[in-house]
C-alpha positions as CSV (number, residue, x, y, z in Angstrom):
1,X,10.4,-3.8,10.3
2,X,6.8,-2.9,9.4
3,X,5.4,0.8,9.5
4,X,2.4,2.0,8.8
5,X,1.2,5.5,7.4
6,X,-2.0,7.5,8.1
7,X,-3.2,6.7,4.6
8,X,-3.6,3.3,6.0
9,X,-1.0,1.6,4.5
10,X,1.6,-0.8,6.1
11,X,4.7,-1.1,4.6
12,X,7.4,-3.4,5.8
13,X,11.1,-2.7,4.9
14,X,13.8,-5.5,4.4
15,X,17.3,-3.5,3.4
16,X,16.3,-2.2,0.0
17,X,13.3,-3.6,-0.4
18,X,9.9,-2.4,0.9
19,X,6.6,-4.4,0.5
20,X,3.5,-2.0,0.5
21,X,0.0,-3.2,1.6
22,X,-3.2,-2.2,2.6
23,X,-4.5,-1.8,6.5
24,X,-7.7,-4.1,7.1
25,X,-8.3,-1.0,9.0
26,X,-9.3,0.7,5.5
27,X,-10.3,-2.5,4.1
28,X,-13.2,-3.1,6.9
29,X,-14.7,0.1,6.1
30,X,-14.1,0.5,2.2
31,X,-15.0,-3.2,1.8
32,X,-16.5,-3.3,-1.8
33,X,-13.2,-2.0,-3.6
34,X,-13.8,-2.8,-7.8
35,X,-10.8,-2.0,-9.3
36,X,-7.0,-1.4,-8.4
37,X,-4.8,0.4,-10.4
38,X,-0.8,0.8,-10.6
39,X,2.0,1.3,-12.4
40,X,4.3,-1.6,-14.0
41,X,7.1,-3.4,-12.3
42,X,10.4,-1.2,-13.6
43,X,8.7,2.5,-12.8
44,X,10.3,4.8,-10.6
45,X,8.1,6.5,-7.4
46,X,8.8,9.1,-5.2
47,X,7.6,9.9,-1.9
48,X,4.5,11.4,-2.1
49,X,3.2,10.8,-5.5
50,X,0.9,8.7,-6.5
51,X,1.6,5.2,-6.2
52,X,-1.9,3.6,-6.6
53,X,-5.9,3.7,-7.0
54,X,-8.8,1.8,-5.8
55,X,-12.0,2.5,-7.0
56,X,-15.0,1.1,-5.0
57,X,-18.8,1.7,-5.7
58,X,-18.5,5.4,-4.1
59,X,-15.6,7.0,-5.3
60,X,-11.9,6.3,-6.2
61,X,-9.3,6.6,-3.4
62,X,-5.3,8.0,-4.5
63,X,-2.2,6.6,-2.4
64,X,0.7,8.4,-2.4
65,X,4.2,6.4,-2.4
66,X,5.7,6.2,1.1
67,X,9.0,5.5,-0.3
68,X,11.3,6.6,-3.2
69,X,12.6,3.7,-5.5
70,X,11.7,1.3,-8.3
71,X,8.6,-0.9,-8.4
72,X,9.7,-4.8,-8.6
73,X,6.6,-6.4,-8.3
74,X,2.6,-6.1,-8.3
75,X,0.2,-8.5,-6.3
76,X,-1.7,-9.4,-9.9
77,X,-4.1,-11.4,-8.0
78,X,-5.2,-8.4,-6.4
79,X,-4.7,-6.2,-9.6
80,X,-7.3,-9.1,-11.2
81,X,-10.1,-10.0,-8.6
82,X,-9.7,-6.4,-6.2
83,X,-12.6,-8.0,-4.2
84,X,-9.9,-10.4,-2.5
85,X,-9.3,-8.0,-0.4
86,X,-12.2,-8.3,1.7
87,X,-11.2,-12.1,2.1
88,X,-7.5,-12.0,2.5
89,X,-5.5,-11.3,5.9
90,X,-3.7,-8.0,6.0
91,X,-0.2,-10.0,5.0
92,X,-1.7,-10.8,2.0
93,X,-3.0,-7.3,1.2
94,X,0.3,-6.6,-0.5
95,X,-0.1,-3.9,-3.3
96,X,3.5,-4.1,-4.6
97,X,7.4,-4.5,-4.3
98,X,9.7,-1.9,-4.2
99,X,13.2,-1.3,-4.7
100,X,13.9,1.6,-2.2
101,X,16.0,4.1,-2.8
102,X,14.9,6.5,0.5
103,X,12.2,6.2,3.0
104,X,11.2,9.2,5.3
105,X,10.1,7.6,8.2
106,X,9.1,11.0,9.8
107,X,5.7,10.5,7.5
108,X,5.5,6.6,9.0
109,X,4.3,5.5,12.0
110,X,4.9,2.5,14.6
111,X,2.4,0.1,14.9
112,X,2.0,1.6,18.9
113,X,1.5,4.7,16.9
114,X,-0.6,2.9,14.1
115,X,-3.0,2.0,16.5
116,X,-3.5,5.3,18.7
117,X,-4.2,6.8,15.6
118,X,-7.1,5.3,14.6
């Protein structure tokens, strides 16, 4: 099932596994992102540290894991040409794969939720 979060990120969970991408909400309006930076496959995350950075032309924007668990997998397309994201869908605007180890979904949101909130 896919949540989102009010960072604007959507993250759809699979048993023990959570993809974690970026809204095209965010995208639309931060459109000229330059550079995208996260840790390596094999790190541990928590909820609410950092999980990654994007840097566009103004300023440089900190997302804060949504999950707890063990980074399996980066989108190193994205990592290598961030200006993808601008041309991609919002399926494709995966950041990275995580081995989850807990999710609070009181900090998540529906996508009926998702979209009253912005």
């Amino acid at each position: 099932m896919r949540y989102y979060s009010k960072e604007q990120l959507w993250i759809e969970i699979e048993e023990n596994f959570a993809t974690i991408g970026i809204c095209r909400y965010f995208i639309i309006r931060n459109a000229c992102i330059t550079y995208i930076q996260i840790d390596e496959p094999g790190n541990e995350i928590k909820i609410g540290n950092s999980l990654f950075t994007l840097e566009n032309d103004k300023s440089a924007i900190d997302f804060t894991a949504p999950v707890t668990g063990v980074i399996i997998e980066r989108n190193n397309a994205l990592i290598n040409t961030p200006s993808l994201l601008s041309s991609l869908t919002e399926d494709e605007c995966w950041i990275c794969r995580i081995k989850v180890k807990h999710v609070d979904y009181s900090f998540l949101m529906t996508l009926e939720e998702y979209n009253t909130f912005n």
